[in-house]
N, C-alpha and C positions, 0 to 999 in steps of 0.2 A: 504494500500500500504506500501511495507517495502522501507524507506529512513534508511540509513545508515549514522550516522552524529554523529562526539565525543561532538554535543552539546544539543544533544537528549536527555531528562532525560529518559531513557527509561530500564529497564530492559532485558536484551539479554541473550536468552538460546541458549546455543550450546552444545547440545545433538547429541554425536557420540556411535550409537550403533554397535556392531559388531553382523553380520548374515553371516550366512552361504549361500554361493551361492544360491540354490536353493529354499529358503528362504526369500530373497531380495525383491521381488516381493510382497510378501505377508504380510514385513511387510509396504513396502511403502503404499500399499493398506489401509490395516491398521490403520497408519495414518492417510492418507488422509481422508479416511472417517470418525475418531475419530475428527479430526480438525475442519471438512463442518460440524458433524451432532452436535458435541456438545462444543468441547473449543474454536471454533471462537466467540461461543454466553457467556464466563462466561467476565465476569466483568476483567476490564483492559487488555482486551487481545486486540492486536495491530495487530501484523501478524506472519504468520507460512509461512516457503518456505523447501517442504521437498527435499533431496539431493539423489542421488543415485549413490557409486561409482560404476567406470567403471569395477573393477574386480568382483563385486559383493559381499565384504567382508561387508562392511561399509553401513551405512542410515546416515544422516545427518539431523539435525533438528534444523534448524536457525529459533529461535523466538521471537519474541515481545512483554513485557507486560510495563502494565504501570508502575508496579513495582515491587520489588521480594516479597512484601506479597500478591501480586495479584495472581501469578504464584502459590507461594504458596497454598492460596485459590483451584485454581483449583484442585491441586494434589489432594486435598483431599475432592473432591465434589464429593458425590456416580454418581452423572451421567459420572464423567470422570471415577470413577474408573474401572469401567469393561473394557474402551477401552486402558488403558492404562496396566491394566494386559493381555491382548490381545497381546500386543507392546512387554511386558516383556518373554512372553511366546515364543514369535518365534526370542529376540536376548539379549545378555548382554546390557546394556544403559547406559553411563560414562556421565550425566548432570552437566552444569556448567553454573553459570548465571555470564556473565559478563559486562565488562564496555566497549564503543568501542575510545580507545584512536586512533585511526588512519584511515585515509579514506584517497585513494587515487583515481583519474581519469585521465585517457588518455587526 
């Protein structure tokens, strides 16, 4: 389950790809099933919530490890990497692992 907390010792990726409309679908697809079939199961990963803007330019990839050499790890595990050149293959991907200093509720 993804909790959002600036006390979380958590590593946070926020991965905005840019796709092309007709393309949007296919790479969320993509994802999705790169996430269920293989990075939900590597070591320190916590949670994945994938985004899909409403124009259909943008994918969004808010996620959770335990830490950035966890994350790291993944990148370069042969089982992630075909589905992650899959991902690279249908948009540009601008990743950024950061800290969450702020959390707000209604």
């Amino acid at each position: 389950m993804t909790t959002i907390s600036t006390d979380a010792d958590l590593a946070t990726l926020v991965n905005v790809f840019t796709v092309a409309p007709e393309k949007q679908r296919a790479l969320v697809d993509v994802l999705t099933t790169a996430t269920e079939e293989v990075i939900r199961h590597q070591p320190g990963f916590v949670s994945a919530n994938i985004h899909a803007s409403i124009d259909g330019t943008r994918v969004v990839n808010y996620a959770q490890w335990a830490s950035a050499e966890d994350f790291q790890a993944m990148l370069v595990a042969p089982e992630c990497r075909e589905h992650l050149s899959a991902a690279l293959s249908l948009a540009e991907s601008d990743p950024h692992l950061c800290t969450v200093e702020s959390v707000h509720h209604a």
